[in-house]
N, C-alpha and C positions, 0 to 999 in steps of 0.2 A: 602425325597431325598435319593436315593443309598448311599452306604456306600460311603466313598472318597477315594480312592487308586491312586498309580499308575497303577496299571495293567489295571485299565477301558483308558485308554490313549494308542495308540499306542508307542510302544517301542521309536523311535526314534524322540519322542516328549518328553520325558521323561527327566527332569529337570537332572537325574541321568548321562545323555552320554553327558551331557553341558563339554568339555574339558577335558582333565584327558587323561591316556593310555601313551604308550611307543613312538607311532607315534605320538602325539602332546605333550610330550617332546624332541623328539627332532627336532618340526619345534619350540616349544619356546627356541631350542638353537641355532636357525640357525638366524647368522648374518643377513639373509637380509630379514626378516621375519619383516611384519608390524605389530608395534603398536597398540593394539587395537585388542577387536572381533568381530563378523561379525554383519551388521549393524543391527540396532535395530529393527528396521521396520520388518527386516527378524524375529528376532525372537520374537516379537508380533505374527506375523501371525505362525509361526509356534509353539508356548504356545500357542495361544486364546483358543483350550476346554480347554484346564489346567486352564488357566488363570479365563473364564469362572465360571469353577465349584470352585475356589476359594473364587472366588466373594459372590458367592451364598452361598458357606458352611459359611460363615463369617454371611451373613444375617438368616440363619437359625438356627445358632448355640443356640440360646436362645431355641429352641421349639424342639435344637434334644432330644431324650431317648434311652437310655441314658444322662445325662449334657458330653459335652467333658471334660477331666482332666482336674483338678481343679478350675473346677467353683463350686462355693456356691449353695445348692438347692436351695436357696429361695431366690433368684439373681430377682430384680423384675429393670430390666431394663427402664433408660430412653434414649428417642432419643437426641444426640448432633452434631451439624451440628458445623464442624470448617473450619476455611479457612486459607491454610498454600501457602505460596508464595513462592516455590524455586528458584535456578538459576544457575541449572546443566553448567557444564564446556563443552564447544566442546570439540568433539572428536582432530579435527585437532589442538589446541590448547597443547590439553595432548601429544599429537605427536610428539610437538615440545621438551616440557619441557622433557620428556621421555629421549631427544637424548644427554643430558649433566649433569643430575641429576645424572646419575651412572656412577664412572669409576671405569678402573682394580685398583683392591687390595686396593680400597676405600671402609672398612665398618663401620668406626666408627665414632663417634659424628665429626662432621664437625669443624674445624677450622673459627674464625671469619670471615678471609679471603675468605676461600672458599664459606660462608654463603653469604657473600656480592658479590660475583661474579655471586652465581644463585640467588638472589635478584636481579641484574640486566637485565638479560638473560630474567627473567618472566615477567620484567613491564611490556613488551607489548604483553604478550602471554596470557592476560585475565587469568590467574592463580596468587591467591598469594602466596608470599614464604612459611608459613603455608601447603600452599598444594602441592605446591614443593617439599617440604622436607618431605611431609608425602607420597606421590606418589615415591618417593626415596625409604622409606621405603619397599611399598610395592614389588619395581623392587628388591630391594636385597634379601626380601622373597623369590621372586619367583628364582631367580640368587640360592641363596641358595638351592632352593630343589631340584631344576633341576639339581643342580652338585652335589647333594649328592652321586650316584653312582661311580660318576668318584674321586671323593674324598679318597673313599674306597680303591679303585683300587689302587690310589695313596699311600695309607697311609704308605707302608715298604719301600718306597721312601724317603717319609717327615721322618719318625724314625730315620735313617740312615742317613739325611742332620742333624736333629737335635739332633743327640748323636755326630757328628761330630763337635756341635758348634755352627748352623746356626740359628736365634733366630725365633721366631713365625714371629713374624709383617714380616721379610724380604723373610718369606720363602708364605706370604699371598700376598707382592709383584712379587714374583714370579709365584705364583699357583694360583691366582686369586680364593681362599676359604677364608670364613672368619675365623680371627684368632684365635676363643673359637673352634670354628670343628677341625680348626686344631690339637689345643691342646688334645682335644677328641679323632682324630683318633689317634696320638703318642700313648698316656696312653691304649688304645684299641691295638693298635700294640705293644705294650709289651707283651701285655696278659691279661689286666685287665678288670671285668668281668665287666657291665652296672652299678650295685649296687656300685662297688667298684669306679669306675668314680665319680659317682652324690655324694657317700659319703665323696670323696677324695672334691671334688670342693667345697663343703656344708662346709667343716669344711678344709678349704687348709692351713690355717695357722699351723695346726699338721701333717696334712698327707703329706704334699708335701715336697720334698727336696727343699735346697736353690734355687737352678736355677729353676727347674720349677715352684716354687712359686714364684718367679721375674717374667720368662716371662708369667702364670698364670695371675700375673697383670698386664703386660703391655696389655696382650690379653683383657682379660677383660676392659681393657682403650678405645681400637680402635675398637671393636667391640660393635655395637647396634642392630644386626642382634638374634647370639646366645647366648647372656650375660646373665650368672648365675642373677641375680641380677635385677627384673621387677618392684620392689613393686614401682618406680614412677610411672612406666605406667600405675601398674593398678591401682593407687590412684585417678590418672589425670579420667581414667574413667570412676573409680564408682562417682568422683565429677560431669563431665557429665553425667550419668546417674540421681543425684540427682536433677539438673540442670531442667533436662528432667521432672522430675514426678516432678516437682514445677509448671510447666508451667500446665501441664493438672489438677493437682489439681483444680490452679487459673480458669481455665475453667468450672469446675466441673463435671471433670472426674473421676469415680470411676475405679479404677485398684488395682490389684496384684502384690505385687515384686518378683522379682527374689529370694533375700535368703527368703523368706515366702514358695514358693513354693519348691524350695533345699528340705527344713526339710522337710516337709510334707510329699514328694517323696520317701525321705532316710528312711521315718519311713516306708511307704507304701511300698516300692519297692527293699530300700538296696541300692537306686542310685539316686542320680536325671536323667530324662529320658526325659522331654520336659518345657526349664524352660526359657522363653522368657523374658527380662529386667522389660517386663509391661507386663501383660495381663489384656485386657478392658473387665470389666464387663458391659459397658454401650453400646448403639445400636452408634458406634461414626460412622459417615461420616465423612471424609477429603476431600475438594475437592470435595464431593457427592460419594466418595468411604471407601465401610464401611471397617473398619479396627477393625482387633478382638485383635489384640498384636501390639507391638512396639518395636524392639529392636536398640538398641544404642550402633552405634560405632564410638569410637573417634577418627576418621581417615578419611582421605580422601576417597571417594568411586572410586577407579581409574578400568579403563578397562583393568584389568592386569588379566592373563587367571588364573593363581593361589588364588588369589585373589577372583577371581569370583567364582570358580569352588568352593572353601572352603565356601563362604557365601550360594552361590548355598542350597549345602548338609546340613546347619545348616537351614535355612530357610523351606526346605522341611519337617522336623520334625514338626515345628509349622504351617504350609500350611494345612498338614497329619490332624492336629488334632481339628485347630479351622478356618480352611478356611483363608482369603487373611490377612496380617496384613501390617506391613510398618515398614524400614530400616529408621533412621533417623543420619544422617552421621554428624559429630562434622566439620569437613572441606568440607564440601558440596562432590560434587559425577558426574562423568561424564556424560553426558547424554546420550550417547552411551550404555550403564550398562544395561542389562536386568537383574532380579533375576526374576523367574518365580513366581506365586503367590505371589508376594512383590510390593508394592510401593514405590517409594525413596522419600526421603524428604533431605532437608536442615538446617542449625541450626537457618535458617533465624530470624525466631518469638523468639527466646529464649535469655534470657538476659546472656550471657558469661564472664560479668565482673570478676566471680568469678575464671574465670581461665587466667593464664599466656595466652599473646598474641602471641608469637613465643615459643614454649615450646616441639615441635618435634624432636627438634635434642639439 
């Protein structure tokens, strides 16, 4: 088989022009802009040779020569047929939940209150609150980057409210930015340099004065968007993650982890450069579709153009290098959702006792 590139694919089939640019930020800012990307169907047909040569690099990858990175020479592969049962969300369904999951200068951990109100909203929109609140997530992401610009713009405005007095949280109600950016552009509109920021926020108990150390904390309270502070989320993941390689184990599936191949990379390379949650040493079929990796994410897979566009570009590394593998989503995943070269999955088959039931917000 040819090498696998993108250049053998015409340009604008090319997983790389899936959303992104100045012109589709600002139709993702434009009010009356629908929910959702263009239908799926559509871009099936328009990936299939992509899609195609994925397929194929995944089945041939045992007998390329070169081995693709990080496979074992002496990898003596068996065939594993598994059968996984999703139950991707409608499209119209996420459309609805979309339209009350976000409001202005809402960006932090939700109040009980509030939690129960879109626990309500969802009963009957085939979504549960789990992926409400993790589809919330993903819209302030995207809310977040798309106003990054205008943020900037803004920042010797918000300095000058807030040397006057005027605190984060009300100046996040007014400007509809989240409250840790905010604090970022202030300290940035003094003059302080990006090092001096992350080192000031890392250690704020010393560096910061009284009052910015107050609203520091209050910022960091109301904000789950740009909060200093992840180690829950990435704990809750790599526990999914563990969750995940316990289940193909029990299968008897041979894989590689991610921090195995990290080192390996870092010694070889100075970097890790293509390091998927799993990569299958074994010939797996899902579904009757072979799968060379699997990565796991512990979130809902929503049709949110940011979202997409980011998974897009992380998936086309591991597409590049061992052909098709498969996205396995911890809150199930729209069905709308194309990723080129990817299969989606559900957490359907996998046992989740070991993680909190509502643990998103």
């Amino acid at each position: 088989m040819r090498g696998f590139s993108m250049s053998e694919n015409n340009s604008n089939n090319s997983p790389k022009r899936q959303g992104g640019g100045r012109n589709n930020r600002r139709r993702n800012n434009s009010k009356t802009r629908k929910h959702g990307g263009p239908p799926r169907k559509d871009m099936l047909d328009r990936y299939e040779e992509f899609n195609n040569m994925a397929y194929q690099k995944a089945i041939d990858r045992f007998s390329q020569d070169p081995l693709p990175m990080a496979f074992p020479a002496d990898v003596d592969e068996k065939y594993v047929e598994l059968s996984w049962v999703s139950n991707p969300i409608p499209l119209t369904s996420e459309q609805e939940v979309a339209k009350f999951v976000v409001r202005r200068g809402e960006f932090g951990f939700l109040p009980d209150e509030r939690v129960g109100e879109i626990a309500e909203l969802v009963d009957g929109a085939e979504m549960t609150l789990d992926q409400a609140l993790s589809l919330r997530s993903a819209l302030l992401q995207e809310k977040t980057v798309y106003g990054h610009h205008r943020l900037k713009d803004k920042a010797r405005e918000l300095k000058r409210l807030y040397d006057e007095g005027v605190g984060i949280i009300d100046l996040t109600q007014r400007y509809d930015f989240p409250p840790m950016n905010i604090f970022r552009a202030i300290l940035a509109a003094r003059g302080w340099s990006k090092s001096r920021i992350k080192e000031s926020l890392k250690n704020a108990e010393k560096k910061l004065n009284e009052r910015d150390l107050a609203q520091f904390k209050r910022a960091e309270e109301e904000d789950r968007v740009a909060n200093v502070d992840q180690t829950e989320t990435h704990l809750r993941a790599e526990l999914f993650e563990d969750i995940l390689c316990d289940w193909f184990e029990e299968n008897g599936v041979r894989f590689r982890r991610q921090g195995e191949m990290v080192k390996e990379q870092n010694l070889a390379h100075g970097r890790p450069l293509k390091t998927p949650d799993l990569l299958i040493l074994d010939d797996v079929r899902i579904n009757g579709q072979p799968v060379a990796w699997i990565d796991a994410k512990h979130y809902y897979g929503g049709d949110v153009g940011f979202q997409r566009k980011k998974t897009t570009k992380q998936m086309l590394r591991y597409v590049e290098e061992w052909g098709q593998g498969a996205i396995v989503f911890r809150h199930g995943y729209c069905e709308n959702l194309h990723i080129p070269g990817t299969i989606l999955l559900d957490s359907s088959p996998l046992d989740l006792s070991r993680l909190s039931p509502t643990e998103d917000e």
